[in-house]
N, CA and C atoms as a LAMMPS dump frame, in Angstrom:
ITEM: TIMESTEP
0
ITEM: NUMBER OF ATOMS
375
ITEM: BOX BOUNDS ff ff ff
-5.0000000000000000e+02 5.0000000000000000e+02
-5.0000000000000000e+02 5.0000000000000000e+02
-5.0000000000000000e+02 5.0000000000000000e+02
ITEM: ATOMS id mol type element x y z
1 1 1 N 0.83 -1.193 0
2 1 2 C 0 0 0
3 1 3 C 0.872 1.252 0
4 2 1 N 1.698 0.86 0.91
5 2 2 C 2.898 2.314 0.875
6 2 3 C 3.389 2.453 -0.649
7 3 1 N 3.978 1.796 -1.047
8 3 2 C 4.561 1.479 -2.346
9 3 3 C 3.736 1.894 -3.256
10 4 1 N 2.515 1.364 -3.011
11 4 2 C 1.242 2.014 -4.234
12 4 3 C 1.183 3.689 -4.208
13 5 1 N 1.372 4.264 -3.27
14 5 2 C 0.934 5.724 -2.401
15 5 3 C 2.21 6.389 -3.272
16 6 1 N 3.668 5.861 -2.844
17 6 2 C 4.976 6.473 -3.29
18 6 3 C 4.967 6.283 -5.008
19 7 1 N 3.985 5.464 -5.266
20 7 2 C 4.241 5.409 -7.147
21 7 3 C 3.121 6.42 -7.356
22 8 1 N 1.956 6.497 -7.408
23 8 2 C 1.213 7.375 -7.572
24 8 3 C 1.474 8.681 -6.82
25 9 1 N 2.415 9.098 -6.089
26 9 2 C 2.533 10.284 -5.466
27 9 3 C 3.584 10.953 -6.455
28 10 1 N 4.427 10.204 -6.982
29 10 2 C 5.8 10.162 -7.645
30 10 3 C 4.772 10.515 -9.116
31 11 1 N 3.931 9.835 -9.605
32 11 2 C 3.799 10.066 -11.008
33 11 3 C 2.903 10.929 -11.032
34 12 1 N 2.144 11.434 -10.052
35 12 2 C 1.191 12.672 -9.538
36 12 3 C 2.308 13.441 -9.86
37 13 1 N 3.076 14.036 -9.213
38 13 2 C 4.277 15.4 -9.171
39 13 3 C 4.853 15.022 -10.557
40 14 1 N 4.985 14.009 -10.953
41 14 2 C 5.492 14.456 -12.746
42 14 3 C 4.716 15.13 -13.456
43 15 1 N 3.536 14.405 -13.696
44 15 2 C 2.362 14.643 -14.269
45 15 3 C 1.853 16.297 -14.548
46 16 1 N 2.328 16.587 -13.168
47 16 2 C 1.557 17.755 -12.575
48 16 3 C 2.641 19.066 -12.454
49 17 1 N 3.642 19.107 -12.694
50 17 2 C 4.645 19.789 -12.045
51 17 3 C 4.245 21.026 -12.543
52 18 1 N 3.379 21.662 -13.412
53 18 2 C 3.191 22.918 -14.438
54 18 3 C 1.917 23.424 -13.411
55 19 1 N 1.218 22.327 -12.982
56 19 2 C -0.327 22.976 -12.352
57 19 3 C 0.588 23.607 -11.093
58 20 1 N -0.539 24.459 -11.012
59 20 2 C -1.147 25.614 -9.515
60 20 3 C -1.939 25.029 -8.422
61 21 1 N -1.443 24.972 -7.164
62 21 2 C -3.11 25.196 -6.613
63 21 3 C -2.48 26.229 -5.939
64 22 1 N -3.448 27.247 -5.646
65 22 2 C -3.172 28.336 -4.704
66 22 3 C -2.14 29.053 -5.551
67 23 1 N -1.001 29.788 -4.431
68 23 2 C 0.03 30.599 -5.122
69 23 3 C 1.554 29.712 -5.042
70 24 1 N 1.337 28.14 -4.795
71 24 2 C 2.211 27.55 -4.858
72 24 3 C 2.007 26.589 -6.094
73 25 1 N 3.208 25.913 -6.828
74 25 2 C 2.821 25.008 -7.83
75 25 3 C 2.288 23.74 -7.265
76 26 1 N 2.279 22.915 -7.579
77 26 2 C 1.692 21.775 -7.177
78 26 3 C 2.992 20.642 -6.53
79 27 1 N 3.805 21.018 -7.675
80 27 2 C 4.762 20.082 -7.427
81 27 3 C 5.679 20.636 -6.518
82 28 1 N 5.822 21.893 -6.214
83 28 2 C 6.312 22.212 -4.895
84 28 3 C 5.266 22.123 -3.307
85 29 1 N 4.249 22.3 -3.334
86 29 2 C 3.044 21.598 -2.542
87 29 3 C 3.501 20.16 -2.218
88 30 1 N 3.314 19.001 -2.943
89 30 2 C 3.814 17.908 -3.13
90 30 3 C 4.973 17.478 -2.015
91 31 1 N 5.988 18.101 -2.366
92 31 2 C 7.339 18.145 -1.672
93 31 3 C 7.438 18.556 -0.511
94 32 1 N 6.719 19.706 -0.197
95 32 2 C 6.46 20.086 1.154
96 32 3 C 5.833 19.169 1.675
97 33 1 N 4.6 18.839 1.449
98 33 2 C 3.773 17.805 2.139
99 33 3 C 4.31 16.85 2.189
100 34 1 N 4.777 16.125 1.691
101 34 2 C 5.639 14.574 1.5
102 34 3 C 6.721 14.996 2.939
103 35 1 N 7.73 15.969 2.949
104 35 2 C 8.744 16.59 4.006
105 35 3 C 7.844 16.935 5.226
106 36 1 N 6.273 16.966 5.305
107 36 2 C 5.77 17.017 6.912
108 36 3 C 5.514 18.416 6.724
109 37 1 N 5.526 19.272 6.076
110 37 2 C 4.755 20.531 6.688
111 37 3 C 3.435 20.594 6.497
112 38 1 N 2.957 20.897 7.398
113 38 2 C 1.293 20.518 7.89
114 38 3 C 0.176 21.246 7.081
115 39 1 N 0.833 22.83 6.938
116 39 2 C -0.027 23.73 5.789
117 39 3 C 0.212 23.004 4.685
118 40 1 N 1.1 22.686 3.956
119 40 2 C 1.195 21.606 2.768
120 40 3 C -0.095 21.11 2.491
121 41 1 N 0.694 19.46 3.811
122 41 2 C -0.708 18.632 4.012
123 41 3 C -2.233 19.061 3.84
124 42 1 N -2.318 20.164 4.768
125 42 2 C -3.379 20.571 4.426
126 42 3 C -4.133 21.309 3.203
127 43 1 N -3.004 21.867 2.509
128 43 2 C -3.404 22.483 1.103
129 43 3 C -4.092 21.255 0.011
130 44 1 N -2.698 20.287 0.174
131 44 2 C -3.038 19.032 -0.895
132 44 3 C -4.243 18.146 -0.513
133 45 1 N -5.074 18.5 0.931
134 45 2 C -6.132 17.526 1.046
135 45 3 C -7.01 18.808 0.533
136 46 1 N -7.249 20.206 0.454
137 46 2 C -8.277 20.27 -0.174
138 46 3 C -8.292 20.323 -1.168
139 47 1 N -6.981 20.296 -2.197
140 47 2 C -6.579 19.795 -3.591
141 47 3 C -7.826 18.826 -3.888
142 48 1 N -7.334 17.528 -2.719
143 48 2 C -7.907 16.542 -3.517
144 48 3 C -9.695 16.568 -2.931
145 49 1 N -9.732 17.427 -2.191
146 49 2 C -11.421 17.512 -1.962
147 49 3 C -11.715 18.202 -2.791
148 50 1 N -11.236 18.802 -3.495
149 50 2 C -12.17 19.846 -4.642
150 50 3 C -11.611 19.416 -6.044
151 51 1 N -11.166 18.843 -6.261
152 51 2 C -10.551 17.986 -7.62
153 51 3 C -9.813 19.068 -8.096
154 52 1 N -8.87 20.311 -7.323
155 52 2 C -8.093 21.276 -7.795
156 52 3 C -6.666 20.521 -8.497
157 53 1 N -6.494 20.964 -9.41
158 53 2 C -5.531 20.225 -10.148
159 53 3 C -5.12 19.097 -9.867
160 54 1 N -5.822 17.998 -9.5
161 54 2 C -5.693 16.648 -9.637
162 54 3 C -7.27 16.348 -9.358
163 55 1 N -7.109 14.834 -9.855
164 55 2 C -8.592 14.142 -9.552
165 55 3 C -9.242 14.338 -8.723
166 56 1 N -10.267 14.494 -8.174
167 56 2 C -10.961 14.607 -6.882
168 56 3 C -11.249 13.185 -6.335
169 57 1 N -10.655 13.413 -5.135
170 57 2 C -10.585 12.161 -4.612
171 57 3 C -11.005 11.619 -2.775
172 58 1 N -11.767 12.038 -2.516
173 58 2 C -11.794 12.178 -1.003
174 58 3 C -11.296 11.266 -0.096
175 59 1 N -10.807 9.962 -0.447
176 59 2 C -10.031 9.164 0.155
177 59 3 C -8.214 9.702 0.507
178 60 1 N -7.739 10.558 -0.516
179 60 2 C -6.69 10.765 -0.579
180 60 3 C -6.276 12.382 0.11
181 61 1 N -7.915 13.238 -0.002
182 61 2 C -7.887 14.105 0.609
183 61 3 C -7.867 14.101 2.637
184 62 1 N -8.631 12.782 3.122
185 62 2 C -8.946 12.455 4.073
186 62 3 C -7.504 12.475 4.309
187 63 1 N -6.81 10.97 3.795
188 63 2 C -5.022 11.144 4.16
189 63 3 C -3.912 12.239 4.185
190 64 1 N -4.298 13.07 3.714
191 64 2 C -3.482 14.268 4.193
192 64 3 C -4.063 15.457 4.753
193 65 1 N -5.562 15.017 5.709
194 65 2 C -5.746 16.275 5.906
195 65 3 C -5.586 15.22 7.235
196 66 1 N -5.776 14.255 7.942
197 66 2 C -5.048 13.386 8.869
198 66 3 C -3.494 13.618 9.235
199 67 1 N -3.334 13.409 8.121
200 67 2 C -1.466 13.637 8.342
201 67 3 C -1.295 15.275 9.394
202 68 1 N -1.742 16.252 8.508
203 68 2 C -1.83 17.839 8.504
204 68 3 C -2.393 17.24 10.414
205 69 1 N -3.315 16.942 10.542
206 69 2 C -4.328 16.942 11.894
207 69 3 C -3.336 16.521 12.896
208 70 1 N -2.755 14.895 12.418
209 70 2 C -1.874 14.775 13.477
210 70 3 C -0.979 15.622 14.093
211 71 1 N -0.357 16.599 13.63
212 71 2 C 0.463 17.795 13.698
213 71 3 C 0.044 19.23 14.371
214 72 1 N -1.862 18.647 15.145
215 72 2 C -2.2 19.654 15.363
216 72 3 C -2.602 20.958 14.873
217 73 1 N -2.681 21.09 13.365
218 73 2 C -3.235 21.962 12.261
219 73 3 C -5.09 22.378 12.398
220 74 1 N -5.019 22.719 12.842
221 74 2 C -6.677 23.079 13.341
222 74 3 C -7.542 23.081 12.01
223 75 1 N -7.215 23.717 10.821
224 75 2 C -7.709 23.456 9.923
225 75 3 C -8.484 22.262 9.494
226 76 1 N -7.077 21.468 9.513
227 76 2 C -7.348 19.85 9.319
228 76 3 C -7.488 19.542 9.805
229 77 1 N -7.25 19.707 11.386
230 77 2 C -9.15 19.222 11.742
231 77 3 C -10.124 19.164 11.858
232 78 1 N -10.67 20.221 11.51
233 78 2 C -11.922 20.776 11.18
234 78 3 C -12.557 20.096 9.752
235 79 1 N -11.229 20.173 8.949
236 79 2 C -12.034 19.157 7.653
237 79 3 C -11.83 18.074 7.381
238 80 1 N -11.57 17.75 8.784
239 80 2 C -11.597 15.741 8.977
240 80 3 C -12.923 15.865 9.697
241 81 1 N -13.182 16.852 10.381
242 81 2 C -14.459 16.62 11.35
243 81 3 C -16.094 16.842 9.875
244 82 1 N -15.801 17.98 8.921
245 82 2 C -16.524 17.321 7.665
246 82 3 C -16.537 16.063 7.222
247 83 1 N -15.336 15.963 6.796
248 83 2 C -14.975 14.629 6.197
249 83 3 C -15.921 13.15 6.686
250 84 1 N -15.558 13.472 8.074
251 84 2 C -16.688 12.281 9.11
252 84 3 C -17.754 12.412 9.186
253 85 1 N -18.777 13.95 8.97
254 85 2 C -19.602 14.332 9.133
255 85 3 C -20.654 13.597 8.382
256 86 1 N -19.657 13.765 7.131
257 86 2 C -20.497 13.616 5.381
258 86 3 C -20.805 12.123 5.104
259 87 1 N -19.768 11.425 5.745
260 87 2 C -19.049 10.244 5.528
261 87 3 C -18.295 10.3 3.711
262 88 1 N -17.553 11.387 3.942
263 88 2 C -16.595 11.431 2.579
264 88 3 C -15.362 10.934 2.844
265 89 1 N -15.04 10.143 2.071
266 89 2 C -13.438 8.979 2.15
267 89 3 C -13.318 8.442 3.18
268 90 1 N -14.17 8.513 4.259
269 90 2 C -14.569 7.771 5.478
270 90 3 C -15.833 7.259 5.525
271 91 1 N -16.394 6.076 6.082
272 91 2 C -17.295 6.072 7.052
273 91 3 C -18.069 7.129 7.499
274 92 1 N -19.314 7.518 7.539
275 92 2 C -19.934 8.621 8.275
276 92 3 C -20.002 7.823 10.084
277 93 1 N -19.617 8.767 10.828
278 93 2 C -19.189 8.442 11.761
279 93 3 C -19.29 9.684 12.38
280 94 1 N -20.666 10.293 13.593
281 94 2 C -20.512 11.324 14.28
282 94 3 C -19.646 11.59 15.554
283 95 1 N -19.059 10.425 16.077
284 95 2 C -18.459 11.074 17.218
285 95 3 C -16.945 11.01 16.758
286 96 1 N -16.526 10.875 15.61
287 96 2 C -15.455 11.214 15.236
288 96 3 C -15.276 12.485 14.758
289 97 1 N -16.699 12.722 14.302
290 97 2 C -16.807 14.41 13.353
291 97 3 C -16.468 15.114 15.053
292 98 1 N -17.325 14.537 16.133
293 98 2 C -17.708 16.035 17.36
294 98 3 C -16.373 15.941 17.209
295 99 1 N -15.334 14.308 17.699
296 99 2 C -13.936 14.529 18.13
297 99 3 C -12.981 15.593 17.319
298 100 1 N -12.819 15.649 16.262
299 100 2 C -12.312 16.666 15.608
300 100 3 C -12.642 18.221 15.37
301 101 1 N -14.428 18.328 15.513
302 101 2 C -14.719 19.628 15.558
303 101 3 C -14.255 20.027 16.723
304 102 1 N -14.374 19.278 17.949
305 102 2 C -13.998 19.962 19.532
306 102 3 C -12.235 20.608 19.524
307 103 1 N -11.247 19.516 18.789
308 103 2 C -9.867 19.948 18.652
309 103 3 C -9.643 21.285 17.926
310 104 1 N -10.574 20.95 16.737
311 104 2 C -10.333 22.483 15.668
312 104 3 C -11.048 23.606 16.86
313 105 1 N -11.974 23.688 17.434
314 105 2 C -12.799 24.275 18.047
315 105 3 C -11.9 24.713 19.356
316 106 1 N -11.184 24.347 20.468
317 106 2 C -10.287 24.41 21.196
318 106 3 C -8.886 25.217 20.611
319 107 1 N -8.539 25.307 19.559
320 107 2 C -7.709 25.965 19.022
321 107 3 C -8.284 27.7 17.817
322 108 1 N -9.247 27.351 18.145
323 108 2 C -10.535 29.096 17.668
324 108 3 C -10.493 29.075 16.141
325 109 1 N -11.269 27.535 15.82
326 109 2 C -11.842 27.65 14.274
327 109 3 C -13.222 28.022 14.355
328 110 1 N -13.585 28.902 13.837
329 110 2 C -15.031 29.523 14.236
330 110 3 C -15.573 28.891 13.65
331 111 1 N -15.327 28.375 12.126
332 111 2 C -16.285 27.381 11.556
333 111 3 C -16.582 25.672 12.673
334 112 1 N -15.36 25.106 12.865
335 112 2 C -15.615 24.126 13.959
336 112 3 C -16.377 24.269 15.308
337 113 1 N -16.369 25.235 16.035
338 113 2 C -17.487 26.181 16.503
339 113 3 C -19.282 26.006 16.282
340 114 1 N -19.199 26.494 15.054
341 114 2 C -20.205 26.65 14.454
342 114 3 C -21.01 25.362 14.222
343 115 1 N -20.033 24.482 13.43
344 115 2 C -20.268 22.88 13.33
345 115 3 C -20.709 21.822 14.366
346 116 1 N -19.716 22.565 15.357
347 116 2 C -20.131 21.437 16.793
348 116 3 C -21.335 21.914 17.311
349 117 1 N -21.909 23.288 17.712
350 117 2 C -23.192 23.576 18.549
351 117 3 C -24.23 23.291 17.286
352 118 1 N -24.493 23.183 16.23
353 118 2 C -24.781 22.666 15.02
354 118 3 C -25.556 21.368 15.7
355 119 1 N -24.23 20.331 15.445
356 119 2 C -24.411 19.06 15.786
357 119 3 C -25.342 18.96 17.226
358 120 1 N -24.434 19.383 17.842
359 120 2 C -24.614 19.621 19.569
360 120 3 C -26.54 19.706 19.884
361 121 1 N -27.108 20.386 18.805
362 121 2 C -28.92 21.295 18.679
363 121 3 C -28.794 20.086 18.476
364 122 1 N -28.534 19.601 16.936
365 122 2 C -29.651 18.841 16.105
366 122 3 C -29.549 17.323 16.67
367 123 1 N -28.535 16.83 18.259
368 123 2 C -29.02 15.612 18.802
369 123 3 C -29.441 15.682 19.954
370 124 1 N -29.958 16.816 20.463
371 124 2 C -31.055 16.969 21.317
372 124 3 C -32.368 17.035 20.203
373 125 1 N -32.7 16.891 19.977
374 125 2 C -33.843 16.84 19.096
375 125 3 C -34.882 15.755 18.894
């Protein structure tokens, strides 16, 4: 599986080295993220949640917005706590969504905020 990830990650950044996302190229995105920086990570998972210059893929977006999360990136966690919400490239699974909205939410994502007292109404109900 690793091996599968490092060939398709490898022929992704060939493929791609000319595309944009944001004000970085792709294939420098790529490199960062692959080296652990967490904004990276997190850029290239909403890459692949919005099919921005590569396929749209929410399985692959989930894996690096995880990666990004582990690192404490509030962002990414907030759109792992979607991710679970929706059940996109995951399982729908709510107490994984609260678990991640509460982390993004503890670190002052107003949208995670927003998401959790959201949730929070609509299971008293």
């Amino acid at each position: 599986m690793i091996r599968l990830f490092a060939l398709f990650t490898f022929l992704l950044f060939q493929a791609l080295s000319l595309a944009q996302t944001g004000s970085t190229p792709l294939s420098e995105l790529i490199k960062k993220a692959e080296a652990g920086d967490a904004n990276a990570q997190f850029q290239l998972g909403l890459a692949f949640e919005d099919g921005k210059d590569v396929d749209q893929d929410d399985k692959a977006a989930v894996d690096w917005y995880r990666k990004s999360a582990a690192q404490g990136f509030a962002k990414a966690e907030n759109s792992l706590g979607v991710m679970y919400s929706r059940g996109h490239g995951v399982p729908r699974d709510k107490e994984q969504a609260f678990s991640w909205y509460r982390k993004a939410a503890a670190q002052g994502v107003a949208e995670a905020r927003k998401r959790l007292g959201y949730h929070q109404l609509q299971s008293k109900r």
